[in-house]
N, CA, C and O of each residue as an XYZ file, in Angstrom:
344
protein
N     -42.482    236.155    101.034
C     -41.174    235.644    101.334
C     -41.320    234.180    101.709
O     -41.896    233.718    102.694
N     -40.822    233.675    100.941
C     -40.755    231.801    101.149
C     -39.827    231.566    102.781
O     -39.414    232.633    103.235
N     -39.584    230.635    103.411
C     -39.245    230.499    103.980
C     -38.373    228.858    103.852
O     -38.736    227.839    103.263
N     -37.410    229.067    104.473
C     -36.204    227.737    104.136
C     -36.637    226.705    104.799
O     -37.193    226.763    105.896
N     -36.350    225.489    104.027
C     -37.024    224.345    104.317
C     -35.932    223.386    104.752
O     -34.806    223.398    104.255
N     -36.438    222.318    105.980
C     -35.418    221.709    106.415
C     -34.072    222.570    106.886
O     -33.035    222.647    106.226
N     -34.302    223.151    108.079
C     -33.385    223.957    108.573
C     -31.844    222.899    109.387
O     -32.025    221.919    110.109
N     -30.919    223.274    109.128
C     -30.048    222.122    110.192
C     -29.215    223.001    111.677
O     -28.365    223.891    111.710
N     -29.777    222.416    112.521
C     -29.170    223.528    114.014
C     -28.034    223.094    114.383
O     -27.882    222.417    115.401
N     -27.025    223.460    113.534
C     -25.620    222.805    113.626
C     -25.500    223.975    114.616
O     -26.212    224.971    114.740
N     -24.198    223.509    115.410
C     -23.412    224.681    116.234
C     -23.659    225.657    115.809
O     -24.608    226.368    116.140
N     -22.510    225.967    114.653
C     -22.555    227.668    113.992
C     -23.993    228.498    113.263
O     -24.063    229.701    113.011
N     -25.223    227.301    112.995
C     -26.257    227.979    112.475
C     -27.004    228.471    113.874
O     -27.622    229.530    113.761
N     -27.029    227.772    115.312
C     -27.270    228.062    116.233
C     -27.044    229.621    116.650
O     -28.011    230.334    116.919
N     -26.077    229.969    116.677
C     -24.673    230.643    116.778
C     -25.667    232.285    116.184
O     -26.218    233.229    116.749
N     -25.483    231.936    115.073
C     -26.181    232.608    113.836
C     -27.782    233.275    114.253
O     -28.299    234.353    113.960
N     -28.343    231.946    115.177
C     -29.626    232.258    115.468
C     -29.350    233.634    116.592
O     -29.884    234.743    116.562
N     -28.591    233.237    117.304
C     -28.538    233.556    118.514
C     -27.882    235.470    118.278
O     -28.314    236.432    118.914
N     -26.883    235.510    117.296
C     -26.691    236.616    116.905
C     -27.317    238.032    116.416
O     -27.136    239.245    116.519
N     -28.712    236.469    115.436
C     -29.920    237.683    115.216
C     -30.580    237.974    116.067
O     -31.185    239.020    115.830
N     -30.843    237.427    117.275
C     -31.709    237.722    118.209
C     -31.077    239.154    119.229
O     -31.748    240.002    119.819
N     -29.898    239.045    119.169
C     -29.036    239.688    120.698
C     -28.718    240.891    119.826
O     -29.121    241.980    120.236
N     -27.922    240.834    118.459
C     -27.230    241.967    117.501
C     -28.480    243.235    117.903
O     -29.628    242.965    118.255
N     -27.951    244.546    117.756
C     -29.034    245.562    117.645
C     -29.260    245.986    116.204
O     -28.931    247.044    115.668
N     -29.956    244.828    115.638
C     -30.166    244.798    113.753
C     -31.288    245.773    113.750
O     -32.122    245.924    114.643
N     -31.157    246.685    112.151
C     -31.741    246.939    112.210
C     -32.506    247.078    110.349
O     -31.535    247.081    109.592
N     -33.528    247.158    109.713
C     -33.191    246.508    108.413
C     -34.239    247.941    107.767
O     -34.744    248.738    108.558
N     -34.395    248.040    106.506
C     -34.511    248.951    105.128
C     -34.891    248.335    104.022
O     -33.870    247.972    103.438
N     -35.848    248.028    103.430
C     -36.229    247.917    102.249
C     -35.833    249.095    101.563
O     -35.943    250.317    101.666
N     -35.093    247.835    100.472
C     -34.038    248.854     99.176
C     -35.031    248.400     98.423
O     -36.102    248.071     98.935
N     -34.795    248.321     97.065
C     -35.951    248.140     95.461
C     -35.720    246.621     96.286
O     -34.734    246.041     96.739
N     -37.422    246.278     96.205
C     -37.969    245.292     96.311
C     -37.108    244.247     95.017
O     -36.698    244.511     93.887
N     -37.104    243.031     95.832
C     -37.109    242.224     97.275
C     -35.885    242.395     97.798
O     -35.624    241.489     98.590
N     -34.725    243.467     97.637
C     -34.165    243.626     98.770
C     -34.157    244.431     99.714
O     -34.170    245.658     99.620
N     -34.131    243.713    100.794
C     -33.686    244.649    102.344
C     -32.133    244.290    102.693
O     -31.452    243.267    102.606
N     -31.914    245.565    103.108
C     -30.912    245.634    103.997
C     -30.971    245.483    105.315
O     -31.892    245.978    105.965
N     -29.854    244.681    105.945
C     -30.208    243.803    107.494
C     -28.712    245.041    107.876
O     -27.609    244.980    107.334
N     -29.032    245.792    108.653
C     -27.676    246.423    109.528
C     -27.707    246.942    110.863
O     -28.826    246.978    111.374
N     -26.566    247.427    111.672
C     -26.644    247.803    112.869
C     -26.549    248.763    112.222
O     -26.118    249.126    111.128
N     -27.337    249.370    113.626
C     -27.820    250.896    114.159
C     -26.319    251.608    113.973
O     -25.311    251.047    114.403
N     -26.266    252.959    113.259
C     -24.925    253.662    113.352
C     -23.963    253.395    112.278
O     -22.948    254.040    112.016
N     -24.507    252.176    111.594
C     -23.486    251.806    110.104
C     -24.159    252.309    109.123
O     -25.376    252.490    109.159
N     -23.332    252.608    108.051
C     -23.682    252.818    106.949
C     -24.680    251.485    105.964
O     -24.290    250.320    105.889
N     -26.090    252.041    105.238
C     -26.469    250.828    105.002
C     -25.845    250.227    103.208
O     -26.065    250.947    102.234
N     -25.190    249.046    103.075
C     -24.834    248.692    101.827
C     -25.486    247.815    101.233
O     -26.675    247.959    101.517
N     -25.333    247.029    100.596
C     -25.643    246.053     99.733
C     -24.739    244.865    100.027
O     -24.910    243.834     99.378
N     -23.905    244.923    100.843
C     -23.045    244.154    101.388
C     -23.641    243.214    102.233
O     -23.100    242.128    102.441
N     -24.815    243.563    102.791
C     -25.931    242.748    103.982
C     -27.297    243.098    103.167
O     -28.118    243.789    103.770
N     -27.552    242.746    102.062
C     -28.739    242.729    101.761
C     -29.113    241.222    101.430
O     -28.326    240.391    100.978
N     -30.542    240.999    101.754
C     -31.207    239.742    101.859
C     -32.135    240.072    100.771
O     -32.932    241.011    100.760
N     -31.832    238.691     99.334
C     -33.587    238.806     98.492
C     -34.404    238.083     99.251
O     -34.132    236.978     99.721
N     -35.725    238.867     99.429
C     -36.860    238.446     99.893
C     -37.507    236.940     99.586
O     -38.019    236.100    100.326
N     -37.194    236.996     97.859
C     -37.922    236.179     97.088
C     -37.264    235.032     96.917
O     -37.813    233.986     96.569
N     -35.636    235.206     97.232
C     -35.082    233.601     96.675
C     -34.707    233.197     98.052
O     -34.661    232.025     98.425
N     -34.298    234.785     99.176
C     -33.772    234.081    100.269
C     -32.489    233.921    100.205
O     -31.943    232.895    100.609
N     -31.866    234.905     99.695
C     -30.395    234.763     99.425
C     -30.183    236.587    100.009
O     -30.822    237.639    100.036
N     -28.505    235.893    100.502
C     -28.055    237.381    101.292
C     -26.604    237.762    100.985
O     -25.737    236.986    101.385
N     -26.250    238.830    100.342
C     -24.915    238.877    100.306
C     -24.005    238.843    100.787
O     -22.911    238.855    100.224
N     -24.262    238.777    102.301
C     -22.957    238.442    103.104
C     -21.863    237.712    103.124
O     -21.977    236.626    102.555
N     -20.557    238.015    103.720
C     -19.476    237.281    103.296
C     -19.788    235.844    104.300
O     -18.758    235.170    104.332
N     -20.349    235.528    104.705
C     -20.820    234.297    105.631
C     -21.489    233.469    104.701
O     -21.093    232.354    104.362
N     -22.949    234.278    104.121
C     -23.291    232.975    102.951
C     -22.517    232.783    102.221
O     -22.195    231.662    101.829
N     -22.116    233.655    101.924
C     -21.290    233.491     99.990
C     -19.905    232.612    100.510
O     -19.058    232.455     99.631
N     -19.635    232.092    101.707
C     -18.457    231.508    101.793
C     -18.919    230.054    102.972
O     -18.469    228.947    102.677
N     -19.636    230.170    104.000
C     -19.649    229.484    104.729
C     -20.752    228.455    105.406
O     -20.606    227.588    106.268
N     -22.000    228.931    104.617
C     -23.729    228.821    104.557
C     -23.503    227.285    103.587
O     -22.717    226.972    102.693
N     -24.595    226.593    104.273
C     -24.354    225.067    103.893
C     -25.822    225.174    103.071
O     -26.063    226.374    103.195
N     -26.979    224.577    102.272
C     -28.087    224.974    101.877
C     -28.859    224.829    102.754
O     -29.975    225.252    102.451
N     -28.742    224.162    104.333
C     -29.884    224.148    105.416
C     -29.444    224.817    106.081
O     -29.843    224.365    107.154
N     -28.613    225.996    106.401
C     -28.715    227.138    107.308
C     -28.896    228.385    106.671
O     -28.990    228.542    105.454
N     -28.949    229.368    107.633
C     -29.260    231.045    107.517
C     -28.133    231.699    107.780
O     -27.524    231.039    108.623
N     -27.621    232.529    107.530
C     -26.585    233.849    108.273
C     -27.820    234.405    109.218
O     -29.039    234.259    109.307
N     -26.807    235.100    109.839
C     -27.754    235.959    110.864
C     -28.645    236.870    110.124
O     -29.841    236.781    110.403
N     -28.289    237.731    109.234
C     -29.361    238.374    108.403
C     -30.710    238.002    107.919
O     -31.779    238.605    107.827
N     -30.299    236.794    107.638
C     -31.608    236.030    107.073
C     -32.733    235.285    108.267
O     -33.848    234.769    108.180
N     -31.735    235.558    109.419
C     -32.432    234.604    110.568
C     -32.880    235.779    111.113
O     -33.892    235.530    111.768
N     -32.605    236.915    111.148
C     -33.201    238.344    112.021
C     -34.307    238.484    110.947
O     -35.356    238.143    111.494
N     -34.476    238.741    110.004
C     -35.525    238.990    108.780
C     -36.835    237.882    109.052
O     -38.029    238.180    109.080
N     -36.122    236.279    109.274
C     -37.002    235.264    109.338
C     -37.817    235.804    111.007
O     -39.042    235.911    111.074
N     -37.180    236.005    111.859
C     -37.246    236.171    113.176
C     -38.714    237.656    113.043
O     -39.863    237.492    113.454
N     -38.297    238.686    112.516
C     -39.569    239.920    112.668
C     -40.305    239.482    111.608
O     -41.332    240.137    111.788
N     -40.542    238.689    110.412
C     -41.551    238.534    109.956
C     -42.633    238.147    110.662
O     -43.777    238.600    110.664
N     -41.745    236.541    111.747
C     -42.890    236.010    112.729
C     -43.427    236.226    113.520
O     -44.335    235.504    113.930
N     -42.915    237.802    114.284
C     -42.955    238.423    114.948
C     -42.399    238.167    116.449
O     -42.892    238.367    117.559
N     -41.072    237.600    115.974
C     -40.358    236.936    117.599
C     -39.510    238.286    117.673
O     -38.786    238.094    118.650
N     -39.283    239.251    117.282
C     -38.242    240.185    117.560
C     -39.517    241.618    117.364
O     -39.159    242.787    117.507
């Protein structure tokens, strides 16, 4: 999994950080390279799935509001247990 380059800690990507850390996420490898990023008790979709390989997440946050130097929370909880901060 590549990791995003030149990150920007605007307010809302902050925000974002802070969501993946606190949210009770919890994630599923679907057919490689996607995982699913979800809370505990939801149903898991494709609606919150993150590709591994490009780093892209279906959420209605990227697909509408994600600038190319930030993360949604999905992608920042995923970035977050790879490194092993969560």
């Amino acid at each position: 999994m590549k990791t995003p380059n030149n990150l920007k800690f605007t307010e809302e990507n902050v925000e974002r950080l802070y969501r993946a850390m606190t949210e009770d996420f919890k994630h599923e490898v679907l057919e490689k390279p996607n995982v699913a990023v979800y809370v505990e008790g939801d149903i898991v979709s494709d609606s919150h799935t993150v590709n591994v390989d490009n780093w892209t997440c279906k959420c209605p946050d990227s697909q509408f509001n994600i600038t190319e130097h930030e993360l949604c929370k999905h992608r920042w909880y995923l970035l977050l247990k790879r490194e092993g901060l969560l």
